[in-house]
Backbone atoms as SQL, in Angstrom:
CREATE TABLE atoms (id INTEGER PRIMARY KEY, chain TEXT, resi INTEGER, resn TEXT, atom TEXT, x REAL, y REAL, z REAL);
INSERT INTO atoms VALUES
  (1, 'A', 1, 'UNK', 'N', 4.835, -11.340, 7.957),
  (2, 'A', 1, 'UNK', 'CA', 5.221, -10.875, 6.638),
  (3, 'A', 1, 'UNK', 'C', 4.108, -11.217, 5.652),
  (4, 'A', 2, 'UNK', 'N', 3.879, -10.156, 4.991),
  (5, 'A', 2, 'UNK', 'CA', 2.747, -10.571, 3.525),
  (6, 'A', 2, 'UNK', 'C', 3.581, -11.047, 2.756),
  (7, 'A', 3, 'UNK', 'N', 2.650, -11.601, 1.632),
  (8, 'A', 3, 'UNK', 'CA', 2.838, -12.166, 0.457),
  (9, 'A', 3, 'UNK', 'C', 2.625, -11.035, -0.484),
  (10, 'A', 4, 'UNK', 'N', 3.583, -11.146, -1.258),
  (11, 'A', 4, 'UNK', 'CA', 3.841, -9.913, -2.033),
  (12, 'A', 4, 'UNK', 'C', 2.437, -10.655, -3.585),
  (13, 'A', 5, 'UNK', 'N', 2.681, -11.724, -3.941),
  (14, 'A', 5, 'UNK', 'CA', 1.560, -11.995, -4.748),
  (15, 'A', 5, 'UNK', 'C', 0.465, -12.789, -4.381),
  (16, 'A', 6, 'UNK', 'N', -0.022, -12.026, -3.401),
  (17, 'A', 6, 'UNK', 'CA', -1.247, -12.600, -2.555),
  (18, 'A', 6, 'UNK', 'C', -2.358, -11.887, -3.593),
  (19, 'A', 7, 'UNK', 'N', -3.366, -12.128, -3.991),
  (20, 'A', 7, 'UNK', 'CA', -4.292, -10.826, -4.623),
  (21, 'A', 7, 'UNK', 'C', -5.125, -10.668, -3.328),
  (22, 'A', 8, 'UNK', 'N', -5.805, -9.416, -3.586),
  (23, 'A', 8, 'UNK', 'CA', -6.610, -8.943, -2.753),
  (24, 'A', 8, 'UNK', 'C', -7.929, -8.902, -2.781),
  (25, 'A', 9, 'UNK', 'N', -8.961, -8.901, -1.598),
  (26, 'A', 9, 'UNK', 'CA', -10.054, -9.697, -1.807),
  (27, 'A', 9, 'UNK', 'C', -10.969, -8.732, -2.708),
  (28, 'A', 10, 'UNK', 'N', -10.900, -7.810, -3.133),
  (29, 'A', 10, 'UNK', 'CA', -12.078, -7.126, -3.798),
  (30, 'A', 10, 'UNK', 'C', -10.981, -6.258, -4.911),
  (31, 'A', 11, 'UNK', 'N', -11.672, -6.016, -6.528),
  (32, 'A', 11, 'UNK', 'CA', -10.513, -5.178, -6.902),
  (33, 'A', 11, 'UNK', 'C', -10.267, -4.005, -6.728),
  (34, 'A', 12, 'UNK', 'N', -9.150, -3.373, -7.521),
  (35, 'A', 12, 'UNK', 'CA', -8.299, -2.207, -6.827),
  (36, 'A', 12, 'UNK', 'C', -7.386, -1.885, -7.668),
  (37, 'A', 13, 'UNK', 'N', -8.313, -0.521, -8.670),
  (38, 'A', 13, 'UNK', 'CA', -7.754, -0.177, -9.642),
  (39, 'A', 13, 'UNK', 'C', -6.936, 1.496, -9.037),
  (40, 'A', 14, 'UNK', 'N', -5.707, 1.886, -10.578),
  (41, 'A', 14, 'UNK', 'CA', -5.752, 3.369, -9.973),
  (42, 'A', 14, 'UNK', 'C', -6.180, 4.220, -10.919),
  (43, 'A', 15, 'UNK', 'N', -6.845, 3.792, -11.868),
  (44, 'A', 15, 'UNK', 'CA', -7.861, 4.369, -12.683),
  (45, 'A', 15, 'UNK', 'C', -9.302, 4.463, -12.211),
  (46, 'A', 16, 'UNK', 'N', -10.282, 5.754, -12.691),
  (47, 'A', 16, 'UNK', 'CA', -11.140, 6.361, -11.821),
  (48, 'A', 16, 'UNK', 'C', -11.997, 5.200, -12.034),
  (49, 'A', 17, 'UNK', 'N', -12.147, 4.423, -13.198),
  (50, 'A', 17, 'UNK', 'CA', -12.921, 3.070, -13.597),
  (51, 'A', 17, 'UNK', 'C', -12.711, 1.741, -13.528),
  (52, 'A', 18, 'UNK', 'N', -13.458, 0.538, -13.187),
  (53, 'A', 18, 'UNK', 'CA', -12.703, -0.739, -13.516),
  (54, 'A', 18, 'UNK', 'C', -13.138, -1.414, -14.942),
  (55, 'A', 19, 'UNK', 'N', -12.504, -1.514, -15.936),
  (56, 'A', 19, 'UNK', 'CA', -12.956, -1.893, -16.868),
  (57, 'A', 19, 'UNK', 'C', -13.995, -3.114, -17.355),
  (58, 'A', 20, 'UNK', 'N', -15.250, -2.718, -18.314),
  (59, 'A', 20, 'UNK', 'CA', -16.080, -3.830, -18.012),
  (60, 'A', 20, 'UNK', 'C', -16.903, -3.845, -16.963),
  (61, 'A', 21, 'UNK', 'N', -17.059, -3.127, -15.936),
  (62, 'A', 21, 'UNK', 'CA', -17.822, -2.838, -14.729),
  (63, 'A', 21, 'UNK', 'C', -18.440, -1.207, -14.620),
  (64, 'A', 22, 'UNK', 'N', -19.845, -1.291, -14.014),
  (65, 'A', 22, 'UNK', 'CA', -20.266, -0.355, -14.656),
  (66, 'A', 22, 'UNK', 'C', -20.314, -0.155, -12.520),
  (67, 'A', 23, 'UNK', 'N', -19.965, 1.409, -12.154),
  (68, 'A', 23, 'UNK', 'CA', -20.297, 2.021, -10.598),
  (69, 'A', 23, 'UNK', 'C', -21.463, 2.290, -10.294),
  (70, 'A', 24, 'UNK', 'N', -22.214, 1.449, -9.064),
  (71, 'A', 24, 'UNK', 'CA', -23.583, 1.352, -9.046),
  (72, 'A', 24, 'UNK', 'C', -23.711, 2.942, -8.238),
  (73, 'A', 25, 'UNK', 'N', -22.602, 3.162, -6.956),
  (74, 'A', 25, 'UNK', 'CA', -22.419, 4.247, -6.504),
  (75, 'A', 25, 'UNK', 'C', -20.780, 4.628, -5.808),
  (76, 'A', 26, 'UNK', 'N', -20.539, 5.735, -5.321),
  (77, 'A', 26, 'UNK', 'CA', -19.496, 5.707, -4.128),
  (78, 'A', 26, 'UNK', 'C', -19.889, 6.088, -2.978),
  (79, 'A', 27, 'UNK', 'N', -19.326, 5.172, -2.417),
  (80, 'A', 27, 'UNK', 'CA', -18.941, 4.931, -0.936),
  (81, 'A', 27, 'UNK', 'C', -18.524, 6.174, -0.443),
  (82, 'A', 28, 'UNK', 'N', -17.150, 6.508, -0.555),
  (83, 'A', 28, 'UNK', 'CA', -16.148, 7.444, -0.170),
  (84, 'A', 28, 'UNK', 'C', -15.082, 7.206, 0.231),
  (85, 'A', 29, 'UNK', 'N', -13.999, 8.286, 0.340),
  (86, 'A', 29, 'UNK', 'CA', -12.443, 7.884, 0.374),
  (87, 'A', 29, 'UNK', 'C', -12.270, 6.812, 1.470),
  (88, 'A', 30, 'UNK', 'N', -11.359, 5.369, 1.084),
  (89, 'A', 30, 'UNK', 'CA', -10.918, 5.057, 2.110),
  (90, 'A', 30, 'UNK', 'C', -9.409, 5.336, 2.200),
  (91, 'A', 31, 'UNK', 'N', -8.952, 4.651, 3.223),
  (92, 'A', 31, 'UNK', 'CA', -7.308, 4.055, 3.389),
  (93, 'A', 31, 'UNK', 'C', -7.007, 3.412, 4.064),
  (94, 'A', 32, 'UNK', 'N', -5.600, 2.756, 3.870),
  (95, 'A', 32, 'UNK', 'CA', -4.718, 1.778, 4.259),
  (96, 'A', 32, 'UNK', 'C', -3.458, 2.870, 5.157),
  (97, 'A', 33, 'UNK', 'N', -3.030, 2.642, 5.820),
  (98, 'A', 33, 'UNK', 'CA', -1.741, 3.108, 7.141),
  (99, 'A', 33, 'UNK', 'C', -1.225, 1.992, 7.288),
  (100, 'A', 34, 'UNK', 'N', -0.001, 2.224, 7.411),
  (101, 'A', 34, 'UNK', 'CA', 1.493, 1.389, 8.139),
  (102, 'A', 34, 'UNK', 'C', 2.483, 2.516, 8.195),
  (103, 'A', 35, 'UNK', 'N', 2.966, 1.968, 9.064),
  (104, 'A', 35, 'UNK', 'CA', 4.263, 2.983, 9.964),
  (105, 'A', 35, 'UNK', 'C', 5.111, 1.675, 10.307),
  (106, 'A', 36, 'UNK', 'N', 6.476, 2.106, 9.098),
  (107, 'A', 36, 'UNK', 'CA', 7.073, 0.684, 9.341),
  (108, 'A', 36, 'UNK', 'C', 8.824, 0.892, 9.366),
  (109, 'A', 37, 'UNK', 'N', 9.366, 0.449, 10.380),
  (110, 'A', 37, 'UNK', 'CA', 10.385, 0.547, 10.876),
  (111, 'A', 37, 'UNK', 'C', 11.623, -0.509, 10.053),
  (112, 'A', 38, 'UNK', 'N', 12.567, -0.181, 9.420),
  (113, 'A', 38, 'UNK', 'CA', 13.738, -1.640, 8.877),
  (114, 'A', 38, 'UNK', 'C', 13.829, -2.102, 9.556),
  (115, 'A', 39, 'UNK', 'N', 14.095, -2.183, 10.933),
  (116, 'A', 39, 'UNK', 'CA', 14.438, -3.493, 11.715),
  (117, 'A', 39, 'UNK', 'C', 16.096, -3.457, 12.105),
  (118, 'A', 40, 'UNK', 'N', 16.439, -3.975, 12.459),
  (119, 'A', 40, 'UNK', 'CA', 18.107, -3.898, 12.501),
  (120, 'A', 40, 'UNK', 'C', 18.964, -4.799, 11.627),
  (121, 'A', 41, 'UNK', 'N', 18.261, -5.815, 11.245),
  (122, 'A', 41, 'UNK', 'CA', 19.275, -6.493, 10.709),
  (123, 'A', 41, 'UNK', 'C', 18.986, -6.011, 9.636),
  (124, 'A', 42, 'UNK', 'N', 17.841, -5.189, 8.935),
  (125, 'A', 42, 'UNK', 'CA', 17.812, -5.079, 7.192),
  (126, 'A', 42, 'UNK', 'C', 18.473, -3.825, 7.263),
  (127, 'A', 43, 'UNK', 'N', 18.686, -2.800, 8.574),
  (128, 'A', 43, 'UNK', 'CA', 18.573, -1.399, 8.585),
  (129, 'A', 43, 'UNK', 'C', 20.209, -2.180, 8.504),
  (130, 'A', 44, 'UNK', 'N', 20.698, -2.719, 9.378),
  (131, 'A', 44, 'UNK', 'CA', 22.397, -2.419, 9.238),
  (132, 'A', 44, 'UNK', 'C', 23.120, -2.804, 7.894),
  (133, 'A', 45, 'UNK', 'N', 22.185, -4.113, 7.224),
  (134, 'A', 45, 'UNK', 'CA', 23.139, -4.470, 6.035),
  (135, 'A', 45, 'UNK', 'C', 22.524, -3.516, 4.586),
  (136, 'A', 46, 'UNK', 'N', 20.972, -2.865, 4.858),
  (137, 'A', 46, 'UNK', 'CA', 21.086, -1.936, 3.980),
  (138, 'A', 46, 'UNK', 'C', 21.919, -0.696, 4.247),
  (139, 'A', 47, 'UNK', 'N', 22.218, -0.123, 5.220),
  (140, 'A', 47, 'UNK', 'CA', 23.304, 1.028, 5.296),
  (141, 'A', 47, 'UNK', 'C', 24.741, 0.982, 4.823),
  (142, 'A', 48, 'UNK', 'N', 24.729, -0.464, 5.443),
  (143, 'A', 48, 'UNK', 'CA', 26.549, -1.176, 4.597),
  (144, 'A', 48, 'UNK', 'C', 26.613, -0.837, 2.960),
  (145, 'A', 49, 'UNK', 'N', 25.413, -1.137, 2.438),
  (146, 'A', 49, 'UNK', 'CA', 24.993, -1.392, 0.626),
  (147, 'A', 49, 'UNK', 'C', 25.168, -0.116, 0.477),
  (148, 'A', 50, 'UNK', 'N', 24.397, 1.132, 1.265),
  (149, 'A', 50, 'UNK', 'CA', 24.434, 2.151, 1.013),
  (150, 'A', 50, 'UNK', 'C', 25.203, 2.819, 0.844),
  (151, 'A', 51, 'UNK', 'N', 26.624, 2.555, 1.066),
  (152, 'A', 51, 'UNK', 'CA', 27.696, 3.221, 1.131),
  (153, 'A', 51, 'UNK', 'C', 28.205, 2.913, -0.656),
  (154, 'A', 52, 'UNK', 'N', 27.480, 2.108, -1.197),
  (155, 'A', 52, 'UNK', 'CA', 27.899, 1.619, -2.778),
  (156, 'A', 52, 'UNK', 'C', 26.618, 2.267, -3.426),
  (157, 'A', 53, 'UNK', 'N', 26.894, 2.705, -4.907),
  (158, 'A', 53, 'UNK', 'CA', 25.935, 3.135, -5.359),
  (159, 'A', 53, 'UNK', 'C', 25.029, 1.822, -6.206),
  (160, 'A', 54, 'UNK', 'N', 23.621, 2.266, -6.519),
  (161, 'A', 54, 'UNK', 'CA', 22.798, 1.068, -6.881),
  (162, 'A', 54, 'UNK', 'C', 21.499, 0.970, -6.004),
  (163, 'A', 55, 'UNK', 'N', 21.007, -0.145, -6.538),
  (164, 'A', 55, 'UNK', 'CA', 19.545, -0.608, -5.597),
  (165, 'A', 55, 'UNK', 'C', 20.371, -1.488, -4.180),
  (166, 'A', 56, 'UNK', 'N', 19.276, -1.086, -3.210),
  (167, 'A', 56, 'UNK', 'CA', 19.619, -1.696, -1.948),
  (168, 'A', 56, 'UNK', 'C', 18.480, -2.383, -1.475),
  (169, 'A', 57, 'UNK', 'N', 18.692, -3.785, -1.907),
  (170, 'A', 57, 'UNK', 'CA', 17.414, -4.904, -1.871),
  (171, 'A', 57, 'UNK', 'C', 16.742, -4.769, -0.855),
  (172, 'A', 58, 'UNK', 'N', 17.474, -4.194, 0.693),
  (173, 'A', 58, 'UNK', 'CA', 16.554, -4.858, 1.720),
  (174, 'A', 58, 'UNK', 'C', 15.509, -3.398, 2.481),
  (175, 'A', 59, 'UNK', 'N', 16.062, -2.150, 1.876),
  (176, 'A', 59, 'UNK', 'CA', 15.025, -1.546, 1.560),
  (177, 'A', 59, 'UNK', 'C', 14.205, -1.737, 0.763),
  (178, 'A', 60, 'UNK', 'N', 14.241, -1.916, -0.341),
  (179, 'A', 60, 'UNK', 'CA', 13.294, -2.101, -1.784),
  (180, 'A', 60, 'UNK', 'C', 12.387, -3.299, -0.694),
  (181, 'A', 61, 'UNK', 'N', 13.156, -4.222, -0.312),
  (182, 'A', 61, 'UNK', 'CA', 11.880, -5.195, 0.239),
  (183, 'A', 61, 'UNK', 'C', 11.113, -5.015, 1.082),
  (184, 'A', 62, 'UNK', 'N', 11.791, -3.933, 2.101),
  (185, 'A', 62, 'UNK', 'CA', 10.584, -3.397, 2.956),
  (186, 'A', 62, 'UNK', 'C', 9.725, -2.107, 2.363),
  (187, 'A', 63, 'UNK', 'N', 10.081, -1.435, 1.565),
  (188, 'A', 63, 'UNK', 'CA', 9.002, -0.816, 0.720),
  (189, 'A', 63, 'UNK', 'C', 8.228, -1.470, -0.025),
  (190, 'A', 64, 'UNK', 'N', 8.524, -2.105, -0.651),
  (191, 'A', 64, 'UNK', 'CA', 7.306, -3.345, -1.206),
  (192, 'A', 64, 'UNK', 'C', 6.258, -4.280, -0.391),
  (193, 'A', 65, 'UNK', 'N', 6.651, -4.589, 1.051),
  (194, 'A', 65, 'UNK', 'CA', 6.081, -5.352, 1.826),
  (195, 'A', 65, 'UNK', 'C', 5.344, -4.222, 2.566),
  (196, 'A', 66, 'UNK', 'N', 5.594, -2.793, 2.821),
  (197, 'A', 66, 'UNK', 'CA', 4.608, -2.077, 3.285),
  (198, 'A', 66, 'UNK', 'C', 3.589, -1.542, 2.497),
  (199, 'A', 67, 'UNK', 'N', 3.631, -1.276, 1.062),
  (200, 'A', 67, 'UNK', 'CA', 2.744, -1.397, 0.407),
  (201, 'A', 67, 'UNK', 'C', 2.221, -2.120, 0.109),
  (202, 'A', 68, 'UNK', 'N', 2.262, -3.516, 0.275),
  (203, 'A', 68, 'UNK', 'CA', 1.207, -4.400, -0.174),
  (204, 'A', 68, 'UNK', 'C', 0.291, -4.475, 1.321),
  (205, 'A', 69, 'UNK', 'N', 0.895, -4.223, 2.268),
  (206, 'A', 69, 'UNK', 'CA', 0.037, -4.254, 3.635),
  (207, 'A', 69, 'UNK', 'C', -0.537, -3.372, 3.997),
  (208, 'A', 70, 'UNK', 'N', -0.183, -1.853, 3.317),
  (209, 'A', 70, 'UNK', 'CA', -1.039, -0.281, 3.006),
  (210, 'A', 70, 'UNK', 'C', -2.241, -0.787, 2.213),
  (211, 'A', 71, 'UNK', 'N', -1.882, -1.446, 1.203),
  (212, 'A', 71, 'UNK', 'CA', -3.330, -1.615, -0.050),
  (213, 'A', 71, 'UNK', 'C', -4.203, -2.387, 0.688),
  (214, 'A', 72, 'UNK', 'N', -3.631, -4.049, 1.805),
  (215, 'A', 72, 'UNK', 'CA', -4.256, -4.703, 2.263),
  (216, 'A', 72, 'UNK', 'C', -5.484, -3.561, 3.521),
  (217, 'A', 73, 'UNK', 'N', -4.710, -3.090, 3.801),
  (218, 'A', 73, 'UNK', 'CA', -5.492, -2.369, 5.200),
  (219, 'A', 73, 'UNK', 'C', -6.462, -1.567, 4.168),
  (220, 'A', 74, 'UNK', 'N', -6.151, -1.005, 3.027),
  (221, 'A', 74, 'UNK', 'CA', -7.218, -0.345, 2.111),
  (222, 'A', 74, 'UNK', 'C', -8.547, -1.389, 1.514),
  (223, 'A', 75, 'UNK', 'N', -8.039, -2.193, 1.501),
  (224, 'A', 75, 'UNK', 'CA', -9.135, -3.227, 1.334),
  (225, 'A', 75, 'UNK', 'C', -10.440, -3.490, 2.149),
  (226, 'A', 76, 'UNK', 'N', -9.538, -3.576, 3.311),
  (227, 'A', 76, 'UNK', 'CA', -10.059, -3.727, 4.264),
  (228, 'A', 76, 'UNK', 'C', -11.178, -2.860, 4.883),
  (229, 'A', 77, 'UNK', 'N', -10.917, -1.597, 4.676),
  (230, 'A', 77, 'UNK', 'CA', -11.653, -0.170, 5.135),
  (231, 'A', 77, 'UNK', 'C', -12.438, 0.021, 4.133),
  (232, 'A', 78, 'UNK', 'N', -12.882, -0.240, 3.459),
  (233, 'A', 78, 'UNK', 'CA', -13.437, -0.544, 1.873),
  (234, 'A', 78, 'UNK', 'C', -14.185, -1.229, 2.032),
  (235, 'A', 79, 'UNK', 'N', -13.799, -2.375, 2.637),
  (236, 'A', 79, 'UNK', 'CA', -15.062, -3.579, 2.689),
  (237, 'A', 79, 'UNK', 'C', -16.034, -3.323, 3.785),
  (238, 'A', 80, 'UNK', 'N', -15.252, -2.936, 5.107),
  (239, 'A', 80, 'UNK', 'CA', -16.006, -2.530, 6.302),
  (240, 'A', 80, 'UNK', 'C', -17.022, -0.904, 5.871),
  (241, 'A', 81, 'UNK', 'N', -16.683, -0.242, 4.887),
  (242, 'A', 81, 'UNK', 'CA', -17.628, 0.890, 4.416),
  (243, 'A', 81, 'UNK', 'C', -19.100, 0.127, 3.983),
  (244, 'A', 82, 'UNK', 'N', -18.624, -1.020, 3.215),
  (245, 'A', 82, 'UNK', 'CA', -19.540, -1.665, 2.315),
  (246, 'A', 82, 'UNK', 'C', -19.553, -1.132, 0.956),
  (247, 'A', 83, 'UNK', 'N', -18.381, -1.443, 1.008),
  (248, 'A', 83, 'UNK', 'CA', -17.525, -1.254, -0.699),
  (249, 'A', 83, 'UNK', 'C', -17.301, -2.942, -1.354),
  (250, 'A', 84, 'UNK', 'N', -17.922, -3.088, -2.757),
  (251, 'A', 84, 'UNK', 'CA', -17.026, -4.106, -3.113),
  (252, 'A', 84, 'UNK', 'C', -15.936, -4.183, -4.220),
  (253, 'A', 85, 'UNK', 'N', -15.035, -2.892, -4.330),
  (254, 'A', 85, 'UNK', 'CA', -14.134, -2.096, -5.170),
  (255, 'A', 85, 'UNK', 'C', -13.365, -1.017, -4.640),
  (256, 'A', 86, 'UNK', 'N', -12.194, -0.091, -4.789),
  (257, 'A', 86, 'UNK', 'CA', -11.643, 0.446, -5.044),
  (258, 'A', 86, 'UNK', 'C', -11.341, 1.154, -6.406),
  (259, 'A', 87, 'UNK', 'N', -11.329, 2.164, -6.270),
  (260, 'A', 87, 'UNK', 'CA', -10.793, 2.800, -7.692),
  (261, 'A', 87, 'UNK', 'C', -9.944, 4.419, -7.463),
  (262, 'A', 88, 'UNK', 'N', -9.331, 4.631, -8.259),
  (263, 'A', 88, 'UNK', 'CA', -8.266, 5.735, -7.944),
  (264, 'A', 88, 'UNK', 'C', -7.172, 5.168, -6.854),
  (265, 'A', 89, 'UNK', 'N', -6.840, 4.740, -6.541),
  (266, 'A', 89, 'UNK', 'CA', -5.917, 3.996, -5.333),
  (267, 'A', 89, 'UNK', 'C', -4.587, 4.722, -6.096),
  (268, 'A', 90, 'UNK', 'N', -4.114, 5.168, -4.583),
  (269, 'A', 90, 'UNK', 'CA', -2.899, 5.955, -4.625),
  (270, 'A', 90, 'UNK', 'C', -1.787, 5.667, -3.658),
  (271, 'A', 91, 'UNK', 'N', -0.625, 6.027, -3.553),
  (272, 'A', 91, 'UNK', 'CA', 0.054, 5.868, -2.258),
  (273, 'A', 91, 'UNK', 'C', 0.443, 7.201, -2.096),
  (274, 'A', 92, 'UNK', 'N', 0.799, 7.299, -0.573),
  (275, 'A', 92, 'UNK', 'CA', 1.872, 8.610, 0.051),
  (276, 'A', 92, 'UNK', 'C', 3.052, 8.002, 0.949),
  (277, 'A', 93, 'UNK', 'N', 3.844, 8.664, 0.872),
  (278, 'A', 93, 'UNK', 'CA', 4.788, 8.203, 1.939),
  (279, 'A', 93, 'UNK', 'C', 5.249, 9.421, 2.689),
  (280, 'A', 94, 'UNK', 'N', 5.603, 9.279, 4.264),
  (281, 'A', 94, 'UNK', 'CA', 6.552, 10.294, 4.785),
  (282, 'A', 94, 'UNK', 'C', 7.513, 9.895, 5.333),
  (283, 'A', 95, 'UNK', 'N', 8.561, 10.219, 5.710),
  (284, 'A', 95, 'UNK', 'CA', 9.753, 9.661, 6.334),
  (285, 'A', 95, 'UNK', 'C', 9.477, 10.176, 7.555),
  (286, 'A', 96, 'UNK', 'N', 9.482, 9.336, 8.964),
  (287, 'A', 96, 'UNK', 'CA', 9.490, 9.853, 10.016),
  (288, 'A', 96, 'UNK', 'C', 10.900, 9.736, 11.008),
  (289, 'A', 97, 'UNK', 'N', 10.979, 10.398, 12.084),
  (290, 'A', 97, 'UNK', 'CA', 12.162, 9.736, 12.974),
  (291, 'A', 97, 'UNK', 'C', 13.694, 10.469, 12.180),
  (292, 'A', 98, 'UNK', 'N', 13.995, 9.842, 12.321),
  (293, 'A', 98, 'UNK', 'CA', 15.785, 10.311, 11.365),
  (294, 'A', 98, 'UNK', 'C', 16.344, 9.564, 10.646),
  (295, 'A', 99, 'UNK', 'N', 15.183, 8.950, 9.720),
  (296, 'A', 99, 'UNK', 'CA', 15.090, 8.164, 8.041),
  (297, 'A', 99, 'UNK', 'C', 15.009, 6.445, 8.807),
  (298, 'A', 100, 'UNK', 'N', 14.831, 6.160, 10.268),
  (299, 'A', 100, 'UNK', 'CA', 14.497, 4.892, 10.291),
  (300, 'A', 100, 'UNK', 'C', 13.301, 4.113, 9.995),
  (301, 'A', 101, 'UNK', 'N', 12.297, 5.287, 9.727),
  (302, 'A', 101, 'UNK', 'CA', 10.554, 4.871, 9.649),
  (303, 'A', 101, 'UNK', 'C', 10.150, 6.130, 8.458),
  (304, 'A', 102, 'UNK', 'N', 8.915, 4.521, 8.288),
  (305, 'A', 102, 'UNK', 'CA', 8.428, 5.299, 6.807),
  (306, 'A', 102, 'UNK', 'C', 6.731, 5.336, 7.196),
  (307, 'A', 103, 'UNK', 'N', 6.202, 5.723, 6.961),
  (308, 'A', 103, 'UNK', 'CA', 5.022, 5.958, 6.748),
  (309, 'A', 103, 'UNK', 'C', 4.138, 5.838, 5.587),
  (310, 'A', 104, 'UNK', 'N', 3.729, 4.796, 4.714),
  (311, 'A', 104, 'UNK', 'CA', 2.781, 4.706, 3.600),
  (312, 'A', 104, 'UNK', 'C', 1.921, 4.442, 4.167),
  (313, 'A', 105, 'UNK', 'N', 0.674, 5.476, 2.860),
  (314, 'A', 105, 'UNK', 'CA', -0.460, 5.376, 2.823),
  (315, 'A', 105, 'UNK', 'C', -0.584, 4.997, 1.148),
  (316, 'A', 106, 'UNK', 'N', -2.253, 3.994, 1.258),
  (317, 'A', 106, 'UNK', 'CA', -2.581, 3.624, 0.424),
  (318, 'A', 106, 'UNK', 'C', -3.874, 4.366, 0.641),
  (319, 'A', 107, 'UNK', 'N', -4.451, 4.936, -0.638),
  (320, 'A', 107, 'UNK', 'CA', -6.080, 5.610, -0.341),
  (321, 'A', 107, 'UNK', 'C', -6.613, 5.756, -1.717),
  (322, 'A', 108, 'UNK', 'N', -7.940, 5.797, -1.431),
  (323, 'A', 108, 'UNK', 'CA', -8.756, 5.843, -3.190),
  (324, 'A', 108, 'UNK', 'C', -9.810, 5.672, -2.642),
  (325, 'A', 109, 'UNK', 'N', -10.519, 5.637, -3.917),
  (326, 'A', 109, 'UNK', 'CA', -12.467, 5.970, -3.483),
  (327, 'A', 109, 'UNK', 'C', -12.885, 4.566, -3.576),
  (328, 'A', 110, 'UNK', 'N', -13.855, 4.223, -2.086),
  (329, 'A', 110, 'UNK', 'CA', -14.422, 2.898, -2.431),
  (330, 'A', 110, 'UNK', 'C', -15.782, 3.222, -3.125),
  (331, 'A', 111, 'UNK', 'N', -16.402, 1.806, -3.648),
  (332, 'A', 111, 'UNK', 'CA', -17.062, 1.638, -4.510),
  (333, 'A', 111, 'UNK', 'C', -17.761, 0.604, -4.650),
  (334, 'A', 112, 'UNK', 'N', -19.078, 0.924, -4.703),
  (335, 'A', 112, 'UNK', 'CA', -20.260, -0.895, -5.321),
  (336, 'A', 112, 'UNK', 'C', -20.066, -0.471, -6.596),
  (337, 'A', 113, 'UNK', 'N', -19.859, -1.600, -6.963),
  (338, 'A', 113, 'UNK', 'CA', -19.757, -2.262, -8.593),
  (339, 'A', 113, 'UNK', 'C', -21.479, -3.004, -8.816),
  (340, 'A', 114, 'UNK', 'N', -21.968, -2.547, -10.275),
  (341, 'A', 114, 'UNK', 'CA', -23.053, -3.146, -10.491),
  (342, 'A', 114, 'UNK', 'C', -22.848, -4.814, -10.290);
């Protein structure tokens, strides 16, 4: 499991600029992938919730924990380009399977910072 307020090793804006920093060049698009399944015990007691209207925490927590591990893997592909930035960073999601799996992507243009 990530840490939801872990920061990440290089920054990672979703504006085309980072403020105060001037783009020496770009790299080119990277991204972050996860393909992430609830699990059974979050999948059964979020379906129970689901039957009530409202937020259903233990989805919300696995959408939050796959995006921070989408941005992490974006980091990552970023740094291995020989990026020391991100900028434009976006997400996608698809639902795969028959709503048990999700699919986020994290992607944006890497970048040397002067």
């Amino acid at each position: 499991m990530t840490m939801l307020n872990e920061p990440y090793a290089i920054p990672v804006a979703t504006s085309p600029t980072i403020q105060g920093r001037e783009i020496a060049h770009y790299v080119g698009p990277a991204f972050g992938v996860i393909a992430r399944a609830m699990g059974f015990t979050r999948g059964f007691t979020g379906g129970i919730r689901s039957l009530k209207k409202g937020e259903i925490p233990e989805f919300t927590m696995t959408v939050e924990e796959a995006r921070h591990t989408a941005v992490q893997r974006l980091v990552e592909h970023a740094q291995a380009m020989g990026a020391n930035a991100v900028v434009s960073m976006r997400f996608d999601s698809t639902e795969m399977g028959q709503g048990n799996l999700a699919e986020i992507v994290a992607y944006g243009t890497a970048v040397v910072l002067a």
